[in-house]
C-alpha positions in Angstrom: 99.7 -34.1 30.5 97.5 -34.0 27.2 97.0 -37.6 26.1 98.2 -37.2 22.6 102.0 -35.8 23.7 102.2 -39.2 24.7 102.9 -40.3 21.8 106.7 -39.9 22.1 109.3 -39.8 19.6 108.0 -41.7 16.2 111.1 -44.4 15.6 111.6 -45.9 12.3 112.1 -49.9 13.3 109.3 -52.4 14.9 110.5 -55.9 16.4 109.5 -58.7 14.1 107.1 -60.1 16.3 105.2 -56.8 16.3 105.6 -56.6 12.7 104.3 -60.1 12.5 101.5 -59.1 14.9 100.6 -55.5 11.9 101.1 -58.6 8.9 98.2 -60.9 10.8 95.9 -57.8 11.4 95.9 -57.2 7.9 96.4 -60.1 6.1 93.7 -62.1 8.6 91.2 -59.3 7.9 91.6 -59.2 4.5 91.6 -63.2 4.1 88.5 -63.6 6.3 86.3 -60.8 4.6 87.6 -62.0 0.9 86.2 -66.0 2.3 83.4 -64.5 3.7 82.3 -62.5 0.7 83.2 -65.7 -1.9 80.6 -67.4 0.9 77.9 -65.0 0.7 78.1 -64.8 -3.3 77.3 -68.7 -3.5 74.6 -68.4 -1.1 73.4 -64.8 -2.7 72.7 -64.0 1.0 75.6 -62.6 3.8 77.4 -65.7 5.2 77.3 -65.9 8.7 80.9 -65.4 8.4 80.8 -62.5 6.8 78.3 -60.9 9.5 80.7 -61.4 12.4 83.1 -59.4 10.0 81.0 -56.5 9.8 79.8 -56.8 13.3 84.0 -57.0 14.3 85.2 -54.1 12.5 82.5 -52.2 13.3 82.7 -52.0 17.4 86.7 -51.6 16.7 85.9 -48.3 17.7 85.4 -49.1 21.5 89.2 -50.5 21.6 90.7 -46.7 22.2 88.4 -46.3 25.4 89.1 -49.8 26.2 92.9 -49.3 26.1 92.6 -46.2 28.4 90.1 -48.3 31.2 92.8 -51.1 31.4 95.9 -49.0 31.1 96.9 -50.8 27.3 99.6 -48.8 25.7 101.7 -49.8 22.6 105.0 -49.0 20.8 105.7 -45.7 19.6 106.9 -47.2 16.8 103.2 -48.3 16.0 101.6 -45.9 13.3 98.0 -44.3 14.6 94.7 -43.4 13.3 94.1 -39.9 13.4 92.7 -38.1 16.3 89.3 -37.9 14.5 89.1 -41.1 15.6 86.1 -41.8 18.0 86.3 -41.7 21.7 90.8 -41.6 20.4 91.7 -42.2 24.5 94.0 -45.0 23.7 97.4 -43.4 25.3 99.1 -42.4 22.4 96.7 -43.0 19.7 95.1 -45.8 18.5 97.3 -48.4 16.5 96.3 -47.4 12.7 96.2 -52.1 12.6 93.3 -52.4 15.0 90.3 -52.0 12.9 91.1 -54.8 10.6 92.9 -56.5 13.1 89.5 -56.7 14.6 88.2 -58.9 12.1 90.9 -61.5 12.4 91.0 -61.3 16.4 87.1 -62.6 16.7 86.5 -64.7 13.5 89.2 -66.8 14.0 88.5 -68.2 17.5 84.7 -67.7 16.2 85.3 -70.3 13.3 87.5 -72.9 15.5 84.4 -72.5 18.6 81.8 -73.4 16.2 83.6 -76.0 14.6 84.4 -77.7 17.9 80.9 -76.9 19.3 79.5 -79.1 16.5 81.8 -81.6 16.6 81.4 -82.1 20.3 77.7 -81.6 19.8 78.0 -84.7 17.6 80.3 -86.5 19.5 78.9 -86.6 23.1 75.3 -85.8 22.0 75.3 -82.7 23.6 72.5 -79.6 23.1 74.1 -77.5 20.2 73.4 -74.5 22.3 75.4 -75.8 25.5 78.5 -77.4 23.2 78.6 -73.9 21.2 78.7 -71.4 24.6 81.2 -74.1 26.2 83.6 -74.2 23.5 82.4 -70.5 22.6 83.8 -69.1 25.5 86.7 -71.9 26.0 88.5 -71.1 23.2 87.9 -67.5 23.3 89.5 -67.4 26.9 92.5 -69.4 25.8 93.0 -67.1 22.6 92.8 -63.7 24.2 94.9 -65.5 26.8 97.8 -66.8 24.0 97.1 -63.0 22.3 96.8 -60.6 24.8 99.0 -62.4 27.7 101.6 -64.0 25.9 102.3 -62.5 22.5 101.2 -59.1 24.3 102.5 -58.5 27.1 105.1 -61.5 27.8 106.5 -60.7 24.5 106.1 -56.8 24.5 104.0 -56.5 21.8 102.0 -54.4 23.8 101.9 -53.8 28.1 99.7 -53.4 30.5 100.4 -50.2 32.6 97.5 -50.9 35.6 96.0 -53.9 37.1 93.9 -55.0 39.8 95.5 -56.5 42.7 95.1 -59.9 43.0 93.6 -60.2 39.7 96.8 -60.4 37.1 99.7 -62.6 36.6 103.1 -61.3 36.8 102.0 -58.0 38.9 104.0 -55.2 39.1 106.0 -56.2 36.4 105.9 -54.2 32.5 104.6 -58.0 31.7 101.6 -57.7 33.9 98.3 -59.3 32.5 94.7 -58.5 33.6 93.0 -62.0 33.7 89.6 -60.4 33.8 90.6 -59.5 29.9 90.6 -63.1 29.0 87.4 -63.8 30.6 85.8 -60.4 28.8 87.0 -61.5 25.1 86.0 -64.9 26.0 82.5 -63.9 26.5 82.6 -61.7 23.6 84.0 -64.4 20.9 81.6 -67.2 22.9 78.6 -64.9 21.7 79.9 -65.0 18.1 80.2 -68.6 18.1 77.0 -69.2 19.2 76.3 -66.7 16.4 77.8 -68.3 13.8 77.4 -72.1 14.6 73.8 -72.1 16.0 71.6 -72.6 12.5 68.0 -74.4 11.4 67.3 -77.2 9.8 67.9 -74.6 6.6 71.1 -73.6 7.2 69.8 -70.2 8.8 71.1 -68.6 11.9 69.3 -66.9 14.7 69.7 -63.9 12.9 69.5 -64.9 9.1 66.0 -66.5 11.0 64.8 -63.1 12.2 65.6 -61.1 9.3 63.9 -63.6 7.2 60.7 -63.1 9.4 60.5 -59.4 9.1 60.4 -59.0 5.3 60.5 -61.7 2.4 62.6 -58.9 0.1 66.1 -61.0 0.0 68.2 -57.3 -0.2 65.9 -55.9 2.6 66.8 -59.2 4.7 70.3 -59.0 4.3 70.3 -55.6 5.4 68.5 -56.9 8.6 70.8 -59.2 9.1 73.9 -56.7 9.4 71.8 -54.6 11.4 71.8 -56.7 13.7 75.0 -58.3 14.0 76.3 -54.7 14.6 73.6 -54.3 17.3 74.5 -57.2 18.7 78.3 -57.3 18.6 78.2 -53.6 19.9 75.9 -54.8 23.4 78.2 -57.2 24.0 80.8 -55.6 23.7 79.9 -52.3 25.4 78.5 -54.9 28.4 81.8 -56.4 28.9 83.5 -52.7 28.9 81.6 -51.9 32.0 83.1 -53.6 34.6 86.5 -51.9 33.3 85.4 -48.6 33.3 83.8 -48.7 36.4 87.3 -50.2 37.6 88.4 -47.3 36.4 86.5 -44.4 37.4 86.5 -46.4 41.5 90.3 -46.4 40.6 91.2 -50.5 41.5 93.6 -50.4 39.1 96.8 -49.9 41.6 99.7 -52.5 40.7 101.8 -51.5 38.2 105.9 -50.8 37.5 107.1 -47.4 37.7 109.4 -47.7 35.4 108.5 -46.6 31.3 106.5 -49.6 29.7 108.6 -48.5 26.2 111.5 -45.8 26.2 111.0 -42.4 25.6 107.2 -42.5 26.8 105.4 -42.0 29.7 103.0 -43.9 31.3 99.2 -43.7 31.1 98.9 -41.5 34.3 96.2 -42.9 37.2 
């Protein structure tokens, strides 16, 4: 079956939750980039916020091969992005919310890991870099798990056609949940924390720092600087995506119901 005849039969209501779930895609992307720019206009330099904006939205792209490694599929209700889209192997299309859902996903539990790595930092006189990985990856593990799990697919927001034995809660049921997923965001949001929280005496972070040292031209810095938070953001996220693809291609991936995850659709074939 061609991928996009999965799309199935366009209907015209969504649940409230997964209306809620479009509202904070947009709304959270928009509020965090509008903060982030008010940020960086004070400063007359990118925020650090506003870097893990750019650096979000612009790896959104890997989400469509994501969804097709771990077997994600949405409502059909869900409106798309085109098929120019790149890599477009989400089954069905990808949701038309994800890339500025994107933004809102990672800067949120980004902003609540570095503000708990400091405070913890302070509190227990731990090394900033230890507090900020800790919490980094803490709270990014408990909010893909509260996102993804719960609001995803306990609530049906979106399911979770294949999983690896052994490896999910709920298997075998349309409310299956990879755990590995939680661990993968969680490493990916722990490296923005880090990001975002780690600064000099100055204010500066690692990259702000770099950028700084390769030319004293404040436009040419700032340029730097998103270069390479979309470097960055796009090796981390491309090195969390391996283990899924090659779960994949070896075809681990074996629980899962038989039944339609949503009405009129078939599921993501093996």
């Amino acid at each position: 079956m061609d991928l996009r005849s999965a799309r199935g039969p366009i209907v015209s209501e969504l649940s409230p939750l997964t209306r809620a779930a479009i509202d904070f895609a947009y709304i959270g992307g928009a509020t965090f980039v509008g903060v982030a720019l008010l940020l960086s206009f004070r400063r007359g330099h990118p925020h650090p916020l506003l870097l893990v904006c750019i650096s979000a939205i612009s790896f959104s792209w890997i989400e469509a091969p994501y969804d097709w490694a771990v077997y994600a599929q949405f409502p059909p209700a869900l409106p798309r992005m085109p098929s120019w889209w790149p890599l477009d192997m989400t089954w069905g299309g990808l949701p038309a919310a994800v890339p500025p859902g994107y933004i809102a996903y990672f800067a949120l539990p980004a902003v609540i890991g570095a503000s708990l790595g400091g405070w913890s930092s302070a509190r227990f006189e731990w090394r900033a870099p230890i507090a900020l990985l800790i919490t980094g990856l803490v709270v990014g593990c408990v909010w893909a798990f509260l996102f993804n799990a719960i609001l995803g697919a306990r609530l049906g927001v979106f399911h979770y056609g294949r999983v690896i034995e052994g490896l999910a809660l709920w298997p075998g049921t349309k409310h299956q949940y990879p755990l590995y997923d939680s661990l993968a965001m969680g490493v990916q949001m722990m490296v923005f924390t880090y990001l975002l929280g780690r600064t000099d005496s100055q204010g500066r972070t690692l990259i702000e720092v770099w950028a700084d040292s390769k030319s004293k031209s404040r436009l040419r810095s700032s340029l730097l600087s998103i270069a390479a938070a979309i470097v960055v953001g796009h090796v981390v996220y491309l090195s969390v995506f391996a283990p899924h693809l090659a779960t994949k291609l070896l075809h681990l991936q074996t629980v899962g119901p038989t039944e339609p995850l949503f009405e009129g659709v078939p599921n993501q074939p093996l």
